[in-house]
PAZAPA-4460 file (N, C-alpha, C; in steps of 0.05 Angstrom, whole numbers, plus 32768, in hexadecimal, padded with zeros to 4 digits):
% residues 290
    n_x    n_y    n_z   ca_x   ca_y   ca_z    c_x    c_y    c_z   seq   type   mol
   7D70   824E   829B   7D77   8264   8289   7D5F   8275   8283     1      X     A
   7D6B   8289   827F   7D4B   82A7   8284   7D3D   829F   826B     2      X     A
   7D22   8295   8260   7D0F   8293   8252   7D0E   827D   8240     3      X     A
   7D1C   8269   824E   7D26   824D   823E   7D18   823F   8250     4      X     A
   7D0B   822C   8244   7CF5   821A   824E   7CFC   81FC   8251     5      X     A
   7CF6   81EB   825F   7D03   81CE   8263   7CE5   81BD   8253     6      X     A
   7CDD   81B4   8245   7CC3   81A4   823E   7CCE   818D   8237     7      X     A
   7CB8   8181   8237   7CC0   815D   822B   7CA3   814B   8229     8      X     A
   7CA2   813C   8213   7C8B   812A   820A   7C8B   8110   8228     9      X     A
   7C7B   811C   8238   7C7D   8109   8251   7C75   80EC   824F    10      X     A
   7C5D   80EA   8237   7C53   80CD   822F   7C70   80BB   8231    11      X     A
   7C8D   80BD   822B   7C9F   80AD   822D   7CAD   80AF   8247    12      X     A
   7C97   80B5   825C   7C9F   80A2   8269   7C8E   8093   8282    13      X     A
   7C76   8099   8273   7C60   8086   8281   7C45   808E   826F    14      X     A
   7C34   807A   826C   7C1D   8079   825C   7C0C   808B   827A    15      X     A
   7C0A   8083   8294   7BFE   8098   82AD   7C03   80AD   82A4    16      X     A
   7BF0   80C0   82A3   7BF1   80DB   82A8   7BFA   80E3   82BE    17      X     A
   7BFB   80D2   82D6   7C02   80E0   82F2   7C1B   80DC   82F5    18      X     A
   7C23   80C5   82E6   7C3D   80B8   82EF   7C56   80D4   82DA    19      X     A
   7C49   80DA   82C4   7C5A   80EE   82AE   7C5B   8105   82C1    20      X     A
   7C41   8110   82D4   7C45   812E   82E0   7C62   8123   82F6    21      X     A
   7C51   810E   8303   7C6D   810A   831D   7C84   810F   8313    22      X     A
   7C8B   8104   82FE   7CAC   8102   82FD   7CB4   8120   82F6    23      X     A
   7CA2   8124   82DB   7CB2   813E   82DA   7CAE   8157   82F0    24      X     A
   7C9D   8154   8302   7CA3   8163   8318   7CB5   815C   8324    25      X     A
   7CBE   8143   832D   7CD1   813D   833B   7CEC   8148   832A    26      X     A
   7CEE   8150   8314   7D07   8150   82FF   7D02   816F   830B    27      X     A
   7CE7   817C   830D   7CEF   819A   8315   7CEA   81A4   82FE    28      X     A
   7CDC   819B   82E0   7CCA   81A7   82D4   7CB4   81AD   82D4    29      X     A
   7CB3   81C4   82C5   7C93   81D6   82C7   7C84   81D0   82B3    30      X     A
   7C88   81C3   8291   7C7C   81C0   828A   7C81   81A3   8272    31      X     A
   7C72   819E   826A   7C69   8185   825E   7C5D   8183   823A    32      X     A
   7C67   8179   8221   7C59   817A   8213   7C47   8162   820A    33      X     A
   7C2E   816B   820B   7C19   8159   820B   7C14   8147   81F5    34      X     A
   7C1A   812F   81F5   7C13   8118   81E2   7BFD   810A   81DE    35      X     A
   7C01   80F8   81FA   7BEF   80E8   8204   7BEB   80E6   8221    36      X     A
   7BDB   80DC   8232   7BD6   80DD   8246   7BC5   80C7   824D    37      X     A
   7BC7   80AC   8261   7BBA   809D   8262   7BB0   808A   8248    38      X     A
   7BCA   8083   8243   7BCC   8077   8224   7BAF   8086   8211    39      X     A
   7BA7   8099   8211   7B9D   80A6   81F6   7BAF   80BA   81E9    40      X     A
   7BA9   80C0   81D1   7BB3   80D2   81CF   7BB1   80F7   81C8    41      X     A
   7BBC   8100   81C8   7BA3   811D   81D6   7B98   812F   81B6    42      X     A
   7B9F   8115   819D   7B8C   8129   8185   7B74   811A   8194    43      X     A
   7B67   80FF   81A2   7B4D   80F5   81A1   7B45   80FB   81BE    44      X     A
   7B52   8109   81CD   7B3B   8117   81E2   7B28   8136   81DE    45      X     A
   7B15   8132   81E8   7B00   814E   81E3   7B0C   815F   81F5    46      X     A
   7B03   817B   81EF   7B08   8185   8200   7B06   8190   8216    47      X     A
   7AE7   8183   8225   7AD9   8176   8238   7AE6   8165   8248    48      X     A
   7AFE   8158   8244   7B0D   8143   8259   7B25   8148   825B    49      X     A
   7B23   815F   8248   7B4B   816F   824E   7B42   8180   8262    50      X     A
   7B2F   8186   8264   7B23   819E   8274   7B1A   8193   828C    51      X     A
   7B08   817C   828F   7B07   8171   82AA   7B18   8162   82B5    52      X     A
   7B26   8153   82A8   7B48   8144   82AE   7B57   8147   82B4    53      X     A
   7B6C   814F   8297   7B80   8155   8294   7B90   816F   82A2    54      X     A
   7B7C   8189   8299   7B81   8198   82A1   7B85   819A   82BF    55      X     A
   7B70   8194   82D8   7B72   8196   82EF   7B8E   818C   82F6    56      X     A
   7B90   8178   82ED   7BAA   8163   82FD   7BC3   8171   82F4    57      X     A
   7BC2   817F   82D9   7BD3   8193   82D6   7BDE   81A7   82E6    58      X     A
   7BC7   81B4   82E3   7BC4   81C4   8300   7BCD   81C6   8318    59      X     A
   7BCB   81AD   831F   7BD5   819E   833C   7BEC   819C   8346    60      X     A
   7BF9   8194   832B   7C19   8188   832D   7C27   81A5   8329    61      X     A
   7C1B   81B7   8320   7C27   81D3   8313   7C38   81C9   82F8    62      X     A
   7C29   81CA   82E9   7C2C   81BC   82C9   7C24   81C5   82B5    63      X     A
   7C3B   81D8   82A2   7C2B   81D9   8290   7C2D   81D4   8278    64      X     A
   7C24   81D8   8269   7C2B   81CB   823F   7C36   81DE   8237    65      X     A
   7C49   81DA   8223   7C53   81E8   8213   7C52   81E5   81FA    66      X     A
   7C43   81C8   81F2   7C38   81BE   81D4   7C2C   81AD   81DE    67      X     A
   7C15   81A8   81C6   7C0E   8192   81BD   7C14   8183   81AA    68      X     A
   7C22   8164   81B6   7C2B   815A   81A3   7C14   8142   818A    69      X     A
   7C0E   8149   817E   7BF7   814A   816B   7C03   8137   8151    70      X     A
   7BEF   8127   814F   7BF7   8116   8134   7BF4   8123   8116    71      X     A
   7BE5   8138   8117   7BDD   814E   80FF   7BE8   8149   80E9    72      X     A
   7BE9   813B   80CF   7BF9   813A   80C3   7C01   8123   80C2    73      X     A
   7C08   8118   80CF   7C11   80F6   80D4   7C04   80E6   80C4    74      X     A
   7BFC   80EC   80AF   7BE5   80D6   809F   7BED   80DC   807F    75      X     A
   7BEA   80CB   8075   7BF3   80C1   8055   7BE5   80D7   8048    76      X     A
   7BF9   80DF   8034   7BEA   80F7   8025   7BCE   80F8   800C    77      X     A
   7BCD   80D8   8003   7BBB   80D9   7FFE   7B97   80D0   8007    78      X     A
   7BA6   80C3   8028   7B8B   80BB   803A   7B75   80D6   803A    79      X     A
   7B62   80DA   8032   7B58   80F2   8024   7B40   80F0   8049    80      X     A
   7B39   80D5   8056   7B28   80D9   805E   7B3C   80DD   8076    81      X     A
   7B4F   80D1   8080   7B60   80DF   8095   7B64   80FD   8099    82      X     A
   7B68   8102   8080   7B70   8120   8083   7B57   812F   808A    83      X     A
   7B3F   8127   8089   7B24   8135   8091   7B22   8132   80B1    84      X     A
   7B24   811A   80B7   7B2C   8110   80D3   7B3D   8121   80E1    85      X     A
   7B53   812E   80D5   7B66   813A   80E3   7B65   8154   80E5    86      X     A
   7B4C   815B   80C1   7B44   817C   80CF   7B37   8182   80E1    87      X     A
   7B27   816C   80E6   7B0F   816B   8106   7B21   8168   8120    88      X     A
   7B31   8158   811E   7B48   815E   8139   7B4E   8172   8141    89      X     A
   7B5B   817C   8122   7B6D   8197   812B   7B60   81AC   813F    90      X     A
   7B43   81AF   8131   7B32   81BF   8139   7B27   81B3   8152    91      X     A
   7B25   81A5   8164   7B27   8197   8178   7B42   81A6   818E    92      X     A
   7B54   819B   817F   7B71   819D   8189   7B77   81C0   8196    93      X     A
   7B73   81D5   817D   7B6E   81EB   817F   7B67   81F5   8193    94      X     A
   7B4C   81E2   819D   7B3F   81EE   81B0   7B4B   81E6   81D2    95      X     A
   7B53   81CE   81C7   7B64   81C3   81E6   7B75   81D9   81E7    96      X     A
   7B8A   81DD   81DB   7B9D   81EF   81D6   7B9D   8206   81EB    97      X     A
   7B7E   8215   81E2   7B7B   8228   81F0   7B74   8227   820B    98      X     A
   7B6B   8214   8215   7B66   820A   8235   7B76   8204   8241    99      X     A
   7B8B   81FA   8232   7BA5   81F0   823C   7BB8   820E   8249   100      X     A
   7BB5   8225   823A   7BC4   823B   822F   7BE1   8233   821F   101      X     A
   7BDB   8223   820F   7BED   821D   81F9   7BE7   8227   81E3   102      X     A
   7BFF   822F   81DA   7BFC   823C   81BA   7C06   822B   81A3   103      X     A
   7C16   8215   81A6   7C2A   8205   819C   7C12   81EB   8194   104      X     A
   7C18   81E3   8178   7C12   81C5   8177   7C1F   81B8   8164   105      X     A
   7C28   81A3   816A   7C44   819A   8157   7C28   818A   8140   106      X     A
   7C44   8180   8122   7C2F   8177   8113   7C43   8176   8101   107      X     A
   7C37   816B   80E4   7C44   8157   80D0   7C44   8160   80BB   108      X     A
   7C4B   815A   809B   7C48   815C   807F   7C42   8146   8078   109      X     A
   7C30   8132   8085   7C23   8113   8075   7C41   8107   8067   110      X     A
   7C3B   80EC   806F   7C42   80D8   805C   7C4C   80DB   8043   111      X     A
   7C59   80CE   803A   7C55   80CC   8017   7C55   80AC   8011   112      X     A
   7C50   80A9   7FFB   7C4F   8093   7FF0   7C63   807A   7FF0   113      X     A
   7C67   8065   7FFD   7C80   805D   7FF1   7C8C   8059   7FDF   114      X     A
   7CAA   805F   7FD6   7CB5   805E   7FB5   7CAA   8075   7FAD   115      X     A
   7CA2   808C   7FB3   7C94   809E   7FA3   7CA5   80BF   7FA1   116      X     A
   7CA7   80C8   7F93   7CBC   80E0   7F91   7CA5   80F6   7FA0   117      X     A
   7CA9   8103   7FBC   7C9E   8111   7FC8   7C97   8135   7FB8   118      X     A
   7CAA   8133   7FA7   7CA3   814F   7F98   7C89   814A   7F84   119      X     A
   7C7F   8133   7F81   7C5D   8130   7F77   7C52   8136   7F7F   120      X     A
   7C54   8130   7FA0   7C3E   813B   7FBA   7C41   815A   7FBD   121      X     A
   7C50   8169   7FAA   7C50   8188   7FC3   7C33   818E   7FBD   122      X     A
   7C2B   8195   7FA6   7C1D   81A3   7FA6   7C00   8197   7FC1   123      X     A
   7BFB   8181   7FBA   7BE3   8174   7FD0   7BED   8178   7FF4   124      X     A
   7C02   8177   7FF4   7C0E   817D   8011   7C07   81A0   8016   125      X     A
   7C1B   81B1   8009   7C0D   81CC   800B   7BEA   81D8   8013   126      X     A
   7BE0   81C4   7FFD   7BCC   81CA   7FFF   7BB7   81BD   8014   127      X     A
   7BC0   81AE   8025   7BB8   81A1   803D   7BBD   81AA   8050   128      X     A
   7BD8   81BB   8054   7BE4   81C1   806A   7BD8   81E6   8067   129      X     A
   7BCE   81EC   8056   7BC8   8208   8055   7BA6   8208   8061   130      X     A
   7B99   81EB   805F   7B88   81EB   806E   7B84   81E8   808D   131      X     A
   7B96   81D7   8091   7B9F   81D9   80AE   7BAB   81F0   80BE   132      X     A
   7BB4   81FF   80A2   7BC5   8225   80BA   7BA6   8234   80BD   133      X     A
   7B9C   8230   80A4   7B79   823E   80A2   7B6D   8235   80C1   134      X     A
   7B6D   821C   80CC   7B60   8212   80E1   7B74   8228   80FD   135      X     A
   7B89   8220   80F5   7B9F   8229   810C   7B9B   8242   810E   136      X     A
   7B98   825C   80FB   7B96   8276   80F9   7B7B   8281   810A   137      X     A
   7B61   8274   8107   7B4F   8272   810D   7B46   8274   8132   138      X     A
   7B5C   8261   8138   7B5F   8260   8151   7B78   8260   8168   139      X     A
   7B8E   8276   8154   7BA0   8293   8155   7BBA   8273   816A   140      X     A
   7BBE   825D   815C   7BC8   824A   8165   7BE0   8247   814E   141      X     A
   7BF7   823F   8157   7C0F   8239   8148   7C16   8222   8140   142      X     A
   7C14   8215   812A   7C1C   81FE   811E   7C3F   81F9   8120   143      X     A
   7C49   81EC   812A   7C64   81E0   8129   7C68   81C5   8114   144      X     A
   7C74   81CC   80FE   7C7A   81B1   80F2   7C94   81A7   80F6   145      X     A
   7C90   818C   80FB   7CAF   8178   8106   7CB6   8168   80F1   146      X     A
   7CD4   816F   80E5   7CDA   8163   80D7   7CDB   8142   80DA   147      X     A
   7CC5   8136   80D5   7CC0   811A   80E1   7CCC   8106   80C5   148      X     A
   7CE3   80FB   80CB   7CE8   80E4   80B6   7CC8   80DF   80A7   149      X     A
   7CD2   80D2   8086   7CBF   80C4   807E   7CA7   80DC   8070   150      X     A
   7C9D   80EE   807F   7C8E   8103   8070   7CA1   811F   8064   151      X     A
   7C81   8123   8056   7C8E   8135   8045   7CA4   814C   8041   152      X     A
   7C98   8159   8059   7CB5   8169   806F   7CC9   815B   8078   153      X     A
   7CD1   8147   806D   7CF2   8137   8089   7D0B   8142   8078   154      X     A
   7D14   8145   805C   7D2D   815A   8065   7D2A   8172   805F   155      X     A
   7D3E   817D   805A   7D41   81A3   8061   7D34   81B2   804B   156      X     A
   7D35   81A5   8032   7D2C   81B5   801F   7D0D   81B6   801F   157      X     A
   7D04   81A7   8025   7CE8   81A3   8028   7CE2   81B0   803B   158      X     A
   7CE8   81AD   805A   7CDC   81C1   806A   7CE8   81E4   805C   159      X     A
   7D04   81E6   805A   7CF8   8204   804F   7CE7   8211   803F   160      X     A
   7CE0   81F8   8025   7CCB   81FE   8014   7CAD   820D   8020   161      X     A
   7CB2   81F3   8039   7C94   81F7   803D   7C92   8210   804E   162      X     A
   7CAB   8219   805F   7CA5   8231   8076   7CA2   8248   8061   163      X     A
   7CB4   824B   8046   7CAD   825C   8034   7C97   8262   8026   164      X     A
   7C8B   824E   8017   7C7C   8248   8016   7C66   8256   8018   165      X     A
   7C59   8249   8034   7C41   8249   8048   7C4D   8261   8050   166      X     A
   7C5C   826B   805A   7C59   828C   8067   7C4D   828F   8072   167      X     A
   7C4B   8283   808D   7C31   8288   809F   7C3E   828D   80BE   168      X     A
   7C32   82A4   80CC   7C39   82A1   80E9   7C2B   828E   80F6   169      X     A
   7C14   827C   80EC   7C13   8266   80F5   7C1C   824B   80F4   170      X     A
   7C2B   8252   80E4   7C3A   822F   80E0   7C56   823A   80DC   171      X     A
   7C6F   822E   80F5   7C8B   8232   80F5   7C89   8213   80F3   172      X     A
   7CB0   8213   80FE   7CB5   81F7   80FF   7CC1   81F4   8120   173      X     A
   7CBB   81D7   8125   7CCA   81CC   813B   7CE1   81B6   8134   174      X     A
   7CF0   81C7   813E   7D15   81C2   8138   7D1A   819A   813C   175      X     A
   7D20   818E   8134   7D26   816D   813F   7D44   8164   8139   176      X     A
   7D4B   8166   8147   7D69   8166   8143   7D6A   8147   812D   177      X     A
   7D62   812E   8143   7D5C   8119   8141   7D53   810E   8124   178      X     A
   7D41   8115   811C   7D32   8116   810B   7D43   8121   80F4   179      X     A
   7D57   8134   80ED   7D5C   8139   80D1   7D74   812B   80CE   180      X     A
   7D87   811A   80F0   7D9A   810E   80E9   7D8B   80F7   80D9   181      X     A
   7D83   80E6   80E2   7D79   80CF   80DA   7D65   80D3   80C3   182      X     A
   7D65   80EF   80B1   7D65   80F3   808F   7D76   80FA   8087   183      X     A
   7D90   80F4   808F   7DAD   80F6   808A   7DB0   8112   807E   184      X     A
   7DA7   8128   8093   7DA9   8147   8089   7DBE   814E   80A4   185      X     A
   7DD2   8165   80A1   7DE0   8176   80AF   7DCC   8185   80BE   186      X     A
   7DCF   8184   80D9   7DB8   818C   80EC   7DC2   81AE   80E8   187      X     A
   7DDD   81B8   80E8   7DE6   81D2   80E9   7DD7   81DB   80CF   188      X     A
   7DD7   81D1   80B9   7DD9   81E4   80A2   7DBA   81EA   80A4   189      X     A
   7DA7   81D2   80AA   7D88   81D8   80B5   7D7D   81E5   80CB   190      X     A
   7D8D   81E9   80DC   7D91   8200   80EF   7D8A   821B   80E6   191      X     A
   7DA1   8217   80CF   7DA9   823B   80C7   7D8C   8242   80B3   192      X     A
   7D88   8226   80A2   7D6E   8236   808C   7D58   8231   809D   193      X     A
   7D55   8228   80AC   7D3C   8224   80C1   7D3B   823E   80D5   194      X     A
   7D4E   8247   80D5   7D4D   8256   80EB   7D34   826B   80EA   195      X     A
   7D2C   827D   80DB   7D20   8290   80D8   7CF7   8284   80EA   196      X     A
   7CFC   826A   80DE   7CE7   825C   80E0   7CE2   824D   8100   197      X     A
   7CFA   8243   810E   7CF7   8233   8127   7CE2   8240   8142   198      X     A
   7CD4   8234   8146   7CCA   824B   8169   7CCC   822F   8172   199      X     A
   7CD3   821A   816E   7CD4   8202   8189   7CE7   81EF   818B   200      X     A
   7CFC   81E2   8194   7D0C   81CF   8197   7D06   81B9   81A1   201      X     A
   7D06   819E   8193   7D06   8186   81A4   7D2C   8175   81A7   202      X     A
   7D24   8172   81BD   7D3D   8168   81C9   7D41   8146   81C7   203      X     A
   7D48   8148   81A3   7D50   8123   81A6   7D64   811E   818D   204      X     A
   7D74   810D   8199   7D88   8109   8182   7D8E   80F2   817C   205      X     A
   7D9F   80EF   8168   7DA7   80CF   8156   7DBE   80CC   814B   206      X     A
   7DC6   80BA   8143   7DD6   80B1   812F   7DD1   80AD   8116   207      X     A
   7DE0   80AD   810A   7DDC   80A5   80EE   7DE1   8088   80E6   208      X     A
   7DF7   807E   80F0   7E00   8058   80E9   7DDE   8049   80E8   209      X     A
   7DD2   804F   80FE   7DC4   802E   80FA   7DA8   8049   810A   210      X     A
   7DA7   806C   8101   7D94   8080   8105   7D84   8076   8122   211      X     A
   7D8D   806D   8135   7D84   8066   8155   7D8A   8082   8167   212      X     A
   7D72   8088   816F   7D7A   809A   817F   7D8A   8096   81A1   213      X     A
   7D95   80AE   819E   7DA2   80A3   81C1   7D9F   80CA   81CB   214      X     A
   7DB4   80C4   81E4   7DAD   80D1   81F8   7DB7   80EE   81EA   215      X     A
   7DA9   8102   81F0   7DB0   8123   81E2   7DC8   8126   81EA   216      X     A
   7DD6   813A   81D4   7DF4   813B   81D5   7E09   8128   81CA   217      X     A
   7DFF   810F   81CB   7E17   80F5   81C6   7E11   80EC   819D   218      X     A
   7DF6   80F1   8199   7DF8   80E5   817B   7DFF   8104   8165   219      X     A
   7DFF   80FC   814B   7E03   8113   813C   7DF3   812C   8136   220      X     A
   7DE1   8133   8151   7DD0   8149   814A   7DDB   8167   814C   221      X     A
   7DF0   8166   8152   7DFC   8180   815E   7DF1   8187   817A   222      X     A
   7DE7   8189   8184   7DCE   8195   8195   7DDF   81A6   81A3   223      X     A
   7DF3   8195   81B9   7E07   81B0   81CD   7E0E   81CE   81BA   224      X     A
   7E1D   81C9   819F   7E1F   81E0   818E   7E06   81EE   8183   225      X     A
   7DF8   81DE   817C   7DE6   81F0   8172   7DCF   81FE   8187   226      X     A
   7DD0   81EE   819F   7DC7   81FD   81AC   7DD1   821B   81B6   227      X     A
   7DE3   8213   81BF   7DF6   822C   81C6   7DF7   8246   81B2   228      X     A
   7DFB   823E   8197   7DED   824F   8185   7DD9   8259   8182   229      X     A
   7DC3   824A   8185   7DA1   8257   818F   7D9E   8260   819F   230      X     A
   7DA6   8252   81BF   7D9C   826A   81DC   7DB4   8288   81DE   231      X     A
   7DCC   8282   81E0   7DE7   828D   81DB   7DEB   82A8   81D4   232      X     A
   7DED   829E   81AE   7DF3   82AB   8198   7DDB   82B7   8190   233      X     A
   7DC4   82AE   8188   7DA9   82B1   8179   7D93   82BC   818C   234      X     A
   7D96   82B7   81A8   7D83   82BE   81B7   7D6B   82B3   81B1   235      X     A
   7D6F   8299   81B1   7D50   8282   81B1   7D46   8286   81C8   236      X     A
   7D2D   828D   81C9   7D11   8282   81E6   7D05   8272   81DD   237      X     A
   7CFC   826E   81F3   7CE6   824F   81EC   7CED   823D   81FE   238      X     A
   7CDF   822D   81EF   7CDB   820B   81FC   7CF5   8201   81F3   239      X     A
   7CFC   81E6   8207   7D11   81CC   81ED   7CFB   81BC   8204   240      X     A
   7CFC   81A9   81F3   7CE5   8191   81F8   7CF8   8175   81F6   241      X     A
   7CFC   8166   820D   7D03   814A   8200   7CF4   813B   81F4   242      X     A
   7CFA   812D   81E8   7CF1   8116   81E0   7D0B   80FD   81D7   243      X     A
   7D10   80F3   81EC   7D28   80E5   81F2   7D24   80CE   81DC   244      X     A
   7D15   80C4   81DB   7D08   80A8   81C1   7D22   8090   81D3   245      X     A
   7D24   808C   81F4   7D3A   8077   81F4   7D34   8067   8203   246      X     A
   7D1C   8067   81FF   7D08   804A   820A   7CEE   8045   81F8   247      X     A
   7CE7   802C   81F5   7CCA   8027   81EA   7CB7   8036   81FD   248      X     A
   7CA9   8044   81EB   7C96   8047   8203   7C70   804F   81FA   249      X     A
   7C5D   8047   8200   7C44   803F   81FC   7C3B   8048   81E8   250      X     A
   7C32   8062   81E1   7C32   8069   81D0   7C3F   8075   81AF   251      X     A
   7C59   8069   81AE   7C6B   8069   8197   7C5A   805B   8189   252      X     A
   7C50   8042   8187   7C4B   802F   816C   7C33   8041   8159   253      X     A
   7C26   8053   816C   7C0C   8069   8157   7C1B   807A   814B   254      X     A
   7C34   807D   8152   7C3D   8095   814A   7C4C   8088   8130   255      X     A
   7C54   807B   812D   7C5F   8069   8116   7C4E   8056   8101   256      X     A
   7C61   8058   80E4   7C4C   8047   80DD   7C57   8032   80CD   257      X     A
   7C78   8027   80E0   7C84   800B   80E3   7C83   800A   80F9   258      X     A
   7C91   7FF0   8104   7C8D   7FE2   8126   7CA0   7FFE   8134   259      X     A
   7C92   7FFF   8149   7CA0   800E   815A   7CC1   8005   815A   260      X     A
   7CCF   7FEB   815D   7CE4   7FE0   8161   7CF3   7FE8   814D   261      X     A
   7CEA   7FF7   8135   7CF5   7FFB   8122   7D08   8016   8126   262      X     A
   7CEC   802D   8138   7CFD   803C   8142   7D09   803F   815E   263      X     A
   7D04   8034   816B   7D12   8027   818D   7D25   800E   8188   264      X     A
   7D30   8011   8181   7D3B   7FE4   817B   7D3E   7FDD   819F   265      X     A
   7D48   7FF1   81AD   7D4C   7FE4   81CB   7D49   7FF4   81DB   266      X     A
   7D41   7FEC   81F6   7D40   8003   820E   7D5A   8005   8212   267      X     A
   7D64   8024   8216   7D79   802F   821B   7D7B   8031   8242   268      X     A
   7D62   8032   824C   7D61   803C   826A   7D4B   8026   8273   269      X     A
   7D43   801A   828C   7D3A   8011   8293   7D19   8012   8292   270      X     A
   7D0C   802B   828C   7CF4   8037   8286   7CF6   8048   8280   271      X     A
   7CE2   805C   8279   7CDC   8072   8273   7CE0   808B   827B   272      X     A
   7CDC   808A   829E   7CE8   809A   82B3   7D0E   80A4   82AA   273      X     A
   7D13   808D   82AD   7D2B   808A   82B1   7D39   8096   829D   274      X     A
   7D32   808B   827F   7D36   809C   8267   7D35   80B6   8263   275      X     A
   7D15   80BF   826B   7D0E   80E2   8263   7D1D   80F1   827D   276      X     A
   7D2D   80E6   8295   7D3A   80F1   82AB   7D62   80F5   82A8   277      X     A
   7D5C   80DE   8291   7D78   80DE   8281   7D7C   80F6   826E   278      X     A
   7D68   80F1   8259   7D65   8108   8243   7D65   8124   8258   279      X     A
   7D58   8126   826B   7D57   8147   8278   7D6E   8142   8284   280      X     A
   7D80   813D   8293   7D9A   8145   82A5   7DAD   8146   8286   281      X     A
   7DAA   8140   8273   7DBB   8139   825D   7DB7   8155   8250   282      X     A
   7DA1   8166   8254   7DA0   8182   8244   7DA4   818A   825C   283      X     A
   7DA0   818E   826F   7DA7   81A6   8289   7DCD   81A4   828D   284      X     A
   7DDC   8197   828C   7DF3   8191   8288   7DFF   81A1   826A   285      X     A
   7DED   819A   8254   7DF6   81AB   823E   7DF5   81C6   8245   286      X     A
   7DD8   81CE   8249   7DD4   81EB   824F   7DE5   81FC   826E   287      X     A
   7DF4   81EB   827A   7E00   81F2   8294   7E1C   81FE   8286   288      X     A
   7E26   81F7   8272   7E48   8204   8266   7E39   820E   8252   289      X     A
   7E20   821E   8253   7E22   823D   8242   7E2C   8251   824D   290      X     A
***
């Protein structure tokens, strides 16, 4: 489809960097969003080894990024020395960004407390995340926040707060279907107040009974409709990015901060391949009856 992009978090489906380019070439994608590579993950590479590494082999395979998927944010709101840690990333990250020719880097609203009523935290969240668009502005890069269960942004009212808010052309949001079922929010009605705000889609969905994700299209995310409504009706460009979540796979347990099994309970596909090759014929099939 004319200016619709196929991306996907390739770390799920091999910790190899070579083994993530193969497949999705073989799938007949062009581009990739960057997590990890060679079980690290890409806030803790310089950008000296994205540049002598990563990038070439990129290169090679004809590969390119469409985000960086970035822990930014991923850290407890009151870890005071994390969050210093993470302004030195950013600014790190920034700079990969631009070697990469990516403009995109996904990212977070911290933690909250457990038991703790998250409207205590706005004000300290705002004011964290206004330092991070300062970093982002700086180096003309776009912050994407994902409504990630568990932080401060995971349901609707909160991320509109904050896209209002913050008012920034550097910080939108990245759409998660997945993610606001399993905060027991209506993916449509966050659609519509999100809309003004979205420039990225990730392609993963869930249930609500026992919040396990499965294959796009089949749990309660809407995705076939609301897609259709975005590319269709709305005239969405861009990226949709899988991120299938229907296998364990190496780097989940950093990304979490219960057991990975908590959010995987079982392999759905035999590996990783097999999964992120599921998740893509599972959106090219959606997007084929527009």
């Amino acid at each position: 489809m004319k200016d619709i992009y196929i991306s996907g978090f390739a770390d799920e489906i091999s910790s190899s960097f070579d083994e993530q380019l193969k497949t999705v070439r073989e799938l007949g994608m062009q581009y990739i969003s960057l997590r990890s590579a060679d079980k690290k993950g890409i806030a803790d590479f310089t950008v000296e080894e994205v540049k002598n590494d990563l990038l070439p082999r990129l290169q090679a395979a004809g590969v390119g990024v469409s985000s960086l998927g970035s822990p930014i944010g991923k850290v407890k709101i009151d870890d005071e020395e994390g969050f210093e840690k993470q302004c030195a990333q950013l600014e790190t990250l920034c700079e990969i960004a631009k070697v990469l020719n990516c403009k995109y880097i996904r990212m977070f609203s911290f933690f909250m407390p457990e038991g703790k009523d998250p409207a205590d935290y706005r004000d300290a969240v705002i004011e964290k995340l206004r330092k991070f668009i300062a970093i982002a502005e700086k180096h003309d890069v776009i912050l994407m926040h994902e409504n990630e269960k568990d932080i401060y942004g995971d349901v609707l009212s909160r991320c509109v707060d904050l896209m209002q808010t913050l008012n920034s052309a550097h910080f939108k949001s990245a759409f998660d279907f997945a993610n606001f079922v399993q905060c027991g929010e209506d993916t449509a009605k966050c659609w519509d107040a999100l809309r003004p705000y979205i420039v990225y889609i990730h392609i993963k969905d869930a249930v609500s009974t026992d919040k396990e994700n499965v294959l796009c299209g089949t749990g309660e995310g809407k995705i076939p409709e609301l897609l259709h409504k975005a590319i269709v009706e709305e005239g969405y460009t861009g990226f949709l990015t899988l991120e299938p979540h229907l296998v364990l796979f190496d780097s989940l347990q950093s990304l979490e901060t219960t057991d990975a099994k908590n959010i995987i309970r079982e392999n759905k596909y035999k590996n990783g391949a097999e999964g992120y090759a599921a998740q893509y014929h599972a959106l090219c099939d959606i997007l084929a009856k527009f």
